[in-house]
C-alpha positions as CSV (number, residue, x, y, z in Angstrom):
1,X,77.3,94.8,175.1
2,X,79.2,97.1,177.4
3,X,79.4,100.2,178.9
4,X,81.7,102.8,180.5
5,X,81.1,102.9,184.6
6,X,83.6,105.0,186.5
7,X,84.2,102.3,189.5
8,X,85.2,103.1,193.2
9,X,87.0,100.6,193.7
10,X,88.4,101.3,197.1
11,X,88.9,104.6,198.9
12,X,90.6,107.0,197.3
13,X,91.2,105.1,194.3
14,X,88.3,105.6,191.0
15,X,88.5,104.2,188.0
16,X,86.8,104.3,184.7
17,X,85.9,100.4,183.0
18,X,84.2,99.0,180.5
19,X,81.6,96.4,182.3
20,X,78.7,94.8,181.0
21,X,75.3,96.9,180.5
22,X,73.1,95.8,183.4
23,X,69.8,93.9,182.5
24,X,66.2,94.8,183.8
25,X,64.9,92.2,186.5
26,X,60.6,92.2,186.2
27,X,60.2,95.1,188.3
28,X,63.1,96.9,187.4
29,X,63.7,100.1,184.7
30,X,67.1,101.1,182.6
31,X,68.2,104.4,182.4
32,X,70.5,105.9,179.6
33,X,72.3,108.5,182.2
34,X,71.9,111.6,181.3
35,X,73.4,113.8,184.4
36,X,74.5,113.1,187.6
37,X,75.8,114.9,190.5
38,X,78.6,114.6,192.5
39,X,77.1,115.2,196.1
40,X,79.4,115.1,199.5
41,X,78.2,111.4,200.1
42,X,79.9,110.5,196.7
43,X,83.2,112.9,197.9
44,X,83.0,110.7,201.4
45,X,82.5,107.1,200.0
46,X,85.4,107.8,197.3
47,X,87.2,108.8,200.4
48,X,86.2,106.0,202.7
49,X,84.1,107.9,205.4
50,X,80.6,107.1,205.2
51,X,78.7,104.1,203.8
52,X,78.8,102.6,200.7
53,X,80.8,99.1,199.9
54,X,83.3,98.6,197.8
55,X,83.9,98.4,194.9
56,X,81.1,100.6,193.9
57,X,79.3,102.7,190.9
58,X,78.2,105.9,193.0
59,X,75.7,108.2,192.1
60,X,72.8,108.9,193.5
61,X,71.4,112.3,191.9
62,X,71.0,111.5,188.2
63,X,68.4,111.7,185.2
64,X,68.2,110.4,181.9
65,X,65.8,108.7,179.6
66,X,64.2,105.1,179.9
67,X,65.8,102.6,177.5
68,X,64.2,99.7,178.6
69,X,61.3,97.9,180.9
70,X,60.9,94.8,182.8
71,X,57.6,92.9,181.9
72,X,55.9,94.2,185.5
73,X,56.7,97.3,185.1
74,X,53.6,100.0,184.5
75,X,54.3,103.2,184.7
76,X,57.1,103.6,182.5
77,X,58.1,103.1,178.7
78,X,61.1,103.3,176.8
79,X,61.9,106.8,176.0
80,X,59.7,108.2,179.4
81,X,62.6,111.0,180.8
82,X,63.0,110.2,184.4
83,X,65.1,111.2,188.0
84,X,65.7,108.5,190.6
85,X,64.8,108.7,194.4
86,X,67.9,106.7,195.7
87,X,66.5,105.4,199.1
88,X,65.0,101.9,199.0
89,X,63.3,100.6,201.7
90,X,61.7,96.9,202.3
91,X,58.1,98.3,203.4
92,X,58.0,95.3,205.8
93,X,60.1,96.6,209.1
94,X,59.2,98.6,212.3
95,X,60.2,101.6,210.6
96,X,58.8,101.1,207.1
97,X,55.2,100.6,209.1
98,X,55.7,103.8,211.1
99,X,56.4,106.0,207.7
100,X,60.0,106.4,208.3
101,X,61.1,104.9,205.1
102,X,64.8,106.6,205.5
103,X,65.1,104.6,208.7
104,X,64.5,101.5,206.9
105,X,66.2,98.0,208.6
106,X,66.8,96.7,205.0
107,X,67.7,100.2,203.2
108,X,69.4,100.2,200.2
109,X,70.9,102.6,198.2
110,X,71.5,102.9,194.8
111,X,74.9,104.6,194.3
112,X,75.8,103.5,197.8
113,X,75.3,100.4,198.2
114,X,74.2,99.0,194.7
115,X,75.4,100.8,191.3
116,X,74.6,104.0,190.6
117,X,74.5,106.5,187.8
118,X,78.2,107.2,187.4
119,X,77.6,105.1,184.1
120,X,76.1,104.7,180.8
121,X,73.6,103.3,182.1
122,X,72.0,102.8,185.5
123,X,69.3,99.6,186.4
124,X,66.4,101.0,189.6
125,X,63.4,99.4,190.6
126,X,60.3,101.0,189.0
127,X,59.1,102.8,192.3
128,X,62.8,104.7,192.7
129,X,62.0,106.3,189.5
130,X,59.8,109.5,188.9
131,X,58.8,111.4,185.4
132,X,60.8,114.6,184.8
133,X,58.6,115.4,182.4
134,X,59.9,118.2,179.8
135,X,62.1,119.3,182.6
136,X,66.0,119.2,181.3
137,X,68.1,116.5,183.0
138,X,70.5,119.2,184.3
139,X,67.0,120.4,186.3
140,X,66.3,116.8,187.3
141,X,69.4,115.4,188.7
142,X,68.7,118.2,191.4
143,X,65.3,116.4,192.3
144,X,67.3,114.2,195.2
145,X,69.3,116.7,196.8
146,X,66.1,119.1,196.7
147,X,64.0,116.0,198.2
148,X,66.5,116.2,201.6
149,X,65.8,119.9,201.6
150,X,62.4,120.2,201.8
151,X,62.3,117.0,204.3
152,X,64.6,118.7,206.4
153,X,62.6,122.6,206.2
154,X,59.3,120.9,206.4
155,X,60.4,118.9,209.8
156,X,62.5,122.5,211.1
157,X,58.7,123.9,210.6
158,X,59.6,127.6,208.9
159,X,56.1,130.0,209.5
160,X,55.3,132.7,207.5
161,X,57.9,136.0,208.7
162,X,61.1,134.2,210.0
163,X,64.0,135.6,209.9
164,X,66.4,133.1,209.1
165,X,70.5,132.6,208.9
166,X,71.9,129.9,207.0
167,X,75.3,128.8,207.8
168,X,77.0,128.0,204.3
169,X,76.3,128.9,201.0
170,X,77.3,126.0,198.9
171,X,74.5,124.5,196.5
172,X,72.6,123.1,199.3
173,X,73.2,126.1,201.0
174,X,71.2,128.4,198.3
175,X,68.6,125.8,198.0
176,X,68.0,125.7,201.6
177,X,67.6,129.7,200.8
178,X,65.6,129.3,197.9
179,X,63.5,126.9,199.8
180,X,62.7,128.8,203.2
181,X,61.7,131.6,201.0
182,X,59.4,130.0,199.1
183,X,58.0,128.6,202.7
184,X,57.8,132.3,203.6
185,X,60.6,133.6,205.8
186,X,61.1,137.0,205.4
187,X,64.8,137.7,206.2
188,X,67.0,135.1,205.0
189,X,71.2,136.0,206.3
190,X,73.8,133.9,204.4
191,X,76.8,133.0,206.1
192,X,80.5,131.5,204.3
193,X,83.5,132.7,203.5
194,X,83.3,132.2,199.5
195,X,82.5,135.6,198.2
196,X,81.5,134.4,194.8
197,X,78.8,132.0,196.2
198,X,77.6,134.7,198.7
199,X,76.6,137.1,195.6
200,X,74.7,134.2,194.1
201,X,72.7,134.0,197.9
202,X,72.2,137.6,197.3
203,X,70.7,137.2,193.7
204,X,68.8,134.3,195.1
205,X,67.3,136.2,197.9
206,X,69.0,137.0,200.5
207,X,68.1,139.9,202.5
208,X,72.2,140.2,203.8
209,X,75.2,137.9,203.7
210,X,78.4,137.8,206.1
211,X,82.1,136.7,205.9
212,X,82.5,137.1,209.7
213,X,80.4,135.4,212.1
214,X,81.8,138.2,214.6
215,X,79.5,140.5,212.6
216,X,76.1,138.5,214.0
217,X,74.6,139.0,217.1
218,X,73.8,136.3,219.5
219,X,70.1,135.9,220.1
220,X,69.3,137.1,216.5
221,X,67.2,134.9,214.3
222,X,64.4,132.7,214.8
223,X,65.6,129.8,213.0
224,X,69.0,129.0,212.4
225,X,70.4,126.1,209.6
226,X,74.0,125.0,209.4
227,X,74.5,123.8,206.0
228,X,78.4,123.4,206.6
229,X,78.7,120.2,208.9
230,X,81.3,122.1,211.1
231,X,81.3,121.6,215.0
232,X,82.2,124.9,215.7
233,X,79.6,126.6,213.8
234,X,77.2,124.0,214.8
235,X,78.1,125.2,218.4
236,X,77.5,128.7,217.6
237,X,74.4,127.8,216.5
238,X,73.2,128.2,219.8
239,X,74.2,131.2,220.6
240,X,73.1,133.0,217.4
241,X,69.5,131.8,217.4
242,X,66.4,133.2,219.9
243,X,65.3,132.0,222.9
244,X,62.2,130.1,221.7
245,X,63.8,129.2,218.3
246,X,64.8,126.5,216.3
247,X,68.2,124.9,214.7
248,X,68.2,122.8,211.9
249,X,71.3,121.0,211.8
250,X,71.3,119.8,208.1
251,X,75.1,119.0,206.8
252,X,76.6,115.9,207.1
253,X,79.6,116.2,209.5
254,X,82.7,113.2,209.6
255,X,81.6,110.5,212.0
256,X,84.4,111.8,214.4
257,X,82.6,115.4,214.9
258,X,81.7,116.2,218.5
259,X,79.4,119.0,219.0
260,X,79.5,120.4,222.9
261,X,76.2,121.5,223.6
262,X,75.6,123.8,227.2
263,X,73.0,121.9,229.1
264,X,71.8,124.9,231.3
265,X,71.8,127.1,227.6
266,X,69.7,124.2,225.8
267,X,67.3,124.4,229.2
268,X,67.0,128.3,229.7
269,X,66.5,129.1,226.1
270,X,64.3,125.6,225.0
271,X,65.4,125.2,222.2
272,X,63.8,123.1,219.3
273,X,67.0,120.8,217.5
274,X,66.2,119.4,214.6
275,X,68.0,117.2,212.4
276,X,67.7,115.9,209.2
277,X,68.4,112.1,207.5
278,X,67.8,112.3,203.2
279,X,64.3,112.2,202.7
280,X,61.0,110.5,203.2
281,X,59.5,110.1,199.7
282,X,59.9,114.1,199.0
283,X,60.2,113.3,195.2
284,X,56.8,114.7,193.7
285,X,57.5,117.9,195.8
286,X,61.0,118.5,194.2
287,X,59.8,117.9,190.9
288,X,56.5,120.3,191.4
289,X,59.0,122.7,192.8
290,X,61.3,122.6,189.6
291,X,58.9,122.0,187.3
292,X,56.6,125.6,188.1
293,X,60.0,127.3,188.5
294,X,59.4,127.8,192.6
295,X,62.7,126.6,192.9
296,X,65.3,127.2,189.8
297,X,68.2,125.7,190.0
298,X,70.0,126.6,186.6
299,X,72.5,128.8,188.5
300,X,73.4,126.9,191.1
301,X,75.4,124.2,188.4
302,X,78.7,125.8,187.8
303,X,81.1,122.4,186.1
304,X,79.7,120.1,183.4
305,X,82.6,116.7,183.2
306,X,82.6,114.2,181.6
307,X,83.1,111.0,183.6
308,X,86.9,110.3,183.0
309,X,87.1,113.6,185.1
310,X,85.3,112.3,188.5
311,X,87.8,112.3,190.7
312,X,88.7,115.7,189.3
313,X,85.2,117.1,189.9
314,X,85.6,115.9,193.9
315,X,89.1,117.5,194.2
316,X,87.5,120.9,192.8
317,X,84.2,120.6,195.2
318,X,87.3,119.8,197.9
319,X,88.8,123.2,197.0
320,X,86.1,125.7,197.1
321,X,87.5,127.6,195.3
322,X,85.4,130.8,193.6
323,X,82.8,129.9,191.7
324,X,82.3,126.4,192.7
325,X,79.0,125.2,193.2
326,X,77.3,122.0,191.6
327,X,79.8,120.0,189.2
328,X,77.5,117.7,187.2
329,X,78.9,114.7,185.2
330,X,77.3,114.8,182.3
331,X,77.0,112.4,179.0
332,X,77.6,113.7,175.4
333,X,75.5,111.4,173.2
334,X,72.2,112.0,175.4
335,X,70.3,115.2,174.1
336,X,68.0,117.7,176.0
């Protein structure tokens, strides 16, 4: 039998097929696909900058329900409603051993470097999967992208009464907002140039929002989080936090990005950098956080597509353009 897969096939070039529906190996689940996000690493391996191998089913931030089992697998059944932790790791390499799973020798990843859930269906090993619960698969496709968030804030180390400015206001930038409230900062600014997206920070939480970074003072906040992967903000950065304080530099920038950083600045001022690589088995936490409401994420998903319109999803994330936040690809004939 077969199934519909949109296939990057090269940069820049996606296409929908029909392809055989992948079979379970022993340790191995398949998932009908329910919902899956587009996420900037699926906007940079369509266009050739990051990872991945070609040709390629991406998706990496999807949900759906079990259809079927392999005969070692034991905590799943057909018809269990599940999200996926992309990251696979060998557990037998330097880094595996010292708990740095997302620094694995072997990695793997599905949607980047083995198919993904831009398709019917979608084939991960038991381990990568984790129960959703009653929790709608719109909800649960966020459980990866909310996984990197809380890594990242729990290694930035928020304490109870920072105030806090978060460069970019995207959908990881609100649930970076969403999440260093819930960790207890008590001023939260919200920085971008989308007006639409800068209300939603304000409904979310935040005690002010800016357009003009010429409207912050240097030296202001204890933490500071660029969620844009831009050079020159990631520069400012520096300026705008305290002396004492910490960056968290989150977003993924293009490989080419050069950020100048003063030496005598970083000295006088010592500074805590911190960056942040996906996650290190953050799943349970994501799904505790959706699942009590912590963090909701309902109005942070503004495009439901089907999967013909992919490639029409990235050019509209590409635009940012008002309104645009999450744009989910999503599958008719699977019900909440």
């Amino acid at each position: 039998m077969n199934m519909k897969a949109l296939i990057v096939e090269k940069p820049n070039v996606a296409v929908v097929k029909n392809v055989p529906i992948p079979q379970c190996r022993a340790d191995e689940i398949r998932i009908k696909v329910a919902a899956s996000g587009i996420c900037g690493t699926d906007i940079h391996i369509y266009r050739g900058e990051y990872l991945g191998s070609y040709p390629i089913i991406p998706g990496h931030e999807f949900s759906g329900v079990v259809d079927a089992v392999g005969e070692d697998v034991t905590r799943f059944k057909k018809g269990d409603r599940v999200a996926v932790e992309p990251n696979i790791s060998c557990s037998n390499c330097d880094s595996c051993f010292s708990n740095r799973q997302n620094f694995c020798r072997n990695w793997e990843g599905i949607g980047v470097t083995r198919s993904g859930g831009m398709a019917e269906y979608a084939v991960v090993p038991e381990n990568a999967a984790f129960s959703i619960g009653s929790l709608d698969f719109f909800q649960g496709a966020f459980m990866e992208p909310l996984s990197c968030v809380l890594h990242g804030v729990q290694k930035a180390r928020v304490r109870l009464g920072d105030n806090i400015l978060i460069m970019g206001a995207g959908p990881i930038g609100i649930l970076l907002l969403k999440t260093v409230l819930a960790q207890g900062a008590a001023e939260v600014t919200q920085l971008d140039k989308n007006r639409s997206r800068l209300e939603l920070a304000k409904k979310s939480g935040a005690s002010a929002t800016e357009t003009d970074l010429t409207n912050l003072s240097n030296e202001q906040f204890d933490m500071v989080i660029d969620a844009t992967g831009v050079p020159f903000l990631m520069e400012k950065s520096i300026d705008l936090v305290r002396k004492g304080g910490t960056l968290l530099w989150f977003a993924v920038p293009s490989r080419e990005a050069k950020v100048t950083i003063p030496a005598f600045t970083f000295f006088e001022k010592g500074l805590h950098i911190v960056s942040s690589y996906t996650s290190v088995r953050n799943s349970i936490q994501a799904i505790r956080s959706l699942q009590s409401k912590r963090i909701d994420v309902t109005d942070l998903i503004s495009h439901r597509l089907p999967l013909e319109q992919f490639t029409q999803g990235i050019e509209t994330i590409e635009r940012s353009e008002e309104g645009v936040l999450k744009v989910l690809i999503t599958f008719e004939d699977t019900k909440e």
